[in-house]
N, C-alpha and C positions, 0 to 999 in steps of 0.2 A: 354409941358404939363402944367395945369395949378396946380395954388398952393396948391388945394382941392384935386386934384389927386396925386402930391406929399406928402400930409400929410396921404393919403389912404396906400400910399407903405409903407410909413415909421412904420405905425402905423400895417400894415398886415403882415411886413416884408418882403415884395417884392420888389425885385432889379431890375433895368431897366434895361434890354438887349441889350446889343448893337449888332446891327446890323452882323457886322462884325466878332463876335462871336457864332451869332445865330447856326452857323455849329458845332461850339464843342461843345456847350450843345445839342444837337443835338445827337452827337456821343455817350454820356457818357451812359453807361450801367446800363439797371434798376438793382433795388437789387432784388433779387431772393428770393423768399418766401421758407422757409424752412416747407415742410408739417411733421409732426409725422409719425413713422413706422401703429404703434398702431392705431385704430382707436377707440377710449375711447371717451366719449362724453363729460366727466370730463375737458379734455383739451381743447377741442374746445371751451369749455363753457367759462373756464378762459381765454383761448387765446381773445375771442369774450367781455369778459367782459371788460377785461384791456385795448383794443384797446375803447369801447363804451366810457371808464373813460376819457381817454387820449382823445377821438374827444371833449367830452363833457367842459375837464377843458381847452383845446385849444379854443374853441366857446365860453366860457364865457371869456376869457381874450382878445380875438377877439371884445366880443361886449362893454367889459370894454373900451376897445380902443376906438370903433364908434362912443360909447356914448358921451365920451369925446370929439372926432372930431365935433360930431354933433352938440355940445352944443357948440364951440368955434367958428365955421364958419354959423354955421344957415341953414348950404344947405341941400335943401328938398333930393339929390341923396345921403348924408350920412344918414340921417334917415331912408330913404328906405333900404338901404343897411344894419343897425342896426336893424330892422325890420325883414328883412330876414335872418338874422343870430340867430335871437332870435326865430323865427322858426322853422328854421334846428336844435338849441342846441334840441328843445323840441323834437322835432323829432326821434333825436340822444337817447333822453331820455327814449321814449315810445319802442323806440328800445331793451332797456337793459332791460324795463320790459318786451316786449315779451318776450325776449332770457330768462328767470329768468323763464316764464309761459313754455316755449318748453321745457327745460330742466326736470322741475317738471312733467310733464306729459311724458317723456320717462321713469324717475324714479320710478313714482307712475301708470306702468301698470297693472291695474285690474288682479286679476285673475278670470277668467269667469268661468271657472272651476265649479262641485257639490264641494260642501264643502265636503262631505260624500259620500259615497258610498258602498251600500249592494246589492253584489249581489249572488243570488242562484242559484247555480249550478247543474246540474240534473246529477246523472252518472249512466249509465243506457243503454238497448238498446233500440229502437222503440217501442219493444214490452212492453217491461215493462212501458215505459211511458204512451200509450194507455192504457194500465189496470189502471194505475196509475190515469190516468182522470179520467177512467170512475169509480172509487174506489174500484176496484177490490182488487189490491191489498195493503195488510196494511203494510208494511215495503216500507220506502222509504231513497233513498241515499241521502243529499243533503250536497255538500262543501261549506258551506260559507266563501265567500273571505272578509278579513277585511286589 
C-alpha cells in the first residue's frame, strides 16, 4: 500500500485485514436493532435525530482529518475524497431537516372538519311535513342539535 493510503486508514480509523483472518470477521455477528413495542412517532423521531447528530459530528471529524491529509500530501484522490465527504455531511444534514419538517406535519394535522355545525331536525310524519311545505300547517317541531 502506498503511504497516502496508509495515512487514509489511520486518519478514517480503518485496520488492514489480514488475509488470514478475513474468515472471523466474517463470522462475527451483527448487532441487532432493538425496535420499540409502541409505535409513537416521538421516538422514532429522537431515535432518527441522535443517530442524524452522531453521522453528522462523525463526517465533520472525518473531513477535519481529510482536510488535513489533503493539505500535507497535495493528492488530488484525498481532496476528492474531502469533497465527497463534505457532501454526504450536507446531505446527512438536509436529512434532519426533513425528518424535523415530517414530524411537524404528522403533528400539525388540519382538522378538515365545519367548525360549527346547525342542524334541524324535522319530527314529524310524511304527512305533516308535506302540509308543512305547502304551509298548511302553523305549528312545527324542530330539535336543534348544537
Amino acid at each position: 500500500m502506498s503511504n497516502i493510503d496508509d495515512k487514509l486508514n489511520e486518519v478514517l480509523g480503518i485496520a488492514e485485514v489480514d488475509k488470514t483472518f478475513e474468515n472471523e470477521v466474517s463470522r462475527v455477528s451483527k448487532t441487532e436493532v432493538l425496535v420499540p413495542e409502541n409505535k409513537d412517532p416521538d421516538i422514532d423521531f429522537e431515535t432518527g435525530r441522535k443517530n442524524l447528530y452522531n453521522l453528522i459530528d462523525k463526517g465533520n471529524e472525518a473531513i477535519d482529518g481529510i482536510l488535513n491529509l489533503a493539505k500535507e500530501g497535495e493528492h488530488p484522490r484525498a481532496y476528492e475524497v474531502a469533497g465527497q465527504l463534505i457532501k454526504t455531511v450536507s446531505e446527512v444534514s438536509q436529512n434532519l431537516l426533513d425528518l424535523q419538517d415530517k414530524l411537524k406535519k404528522i403533528k400539525d394535522v388540519p382538522d378538515k372538519g365545519p367548525k360549527s355545525v346547525t342542524n334541524a331536525l324535522f319530527v314529524g310524519s310524511t304527512t305533516e311535513l308535506q302540509q308543512m311545505l305547502k304551509g298548511k300547517k302553523e305549528k312545527w317541531y324542530f330539535l336543534d342539535k348544537n
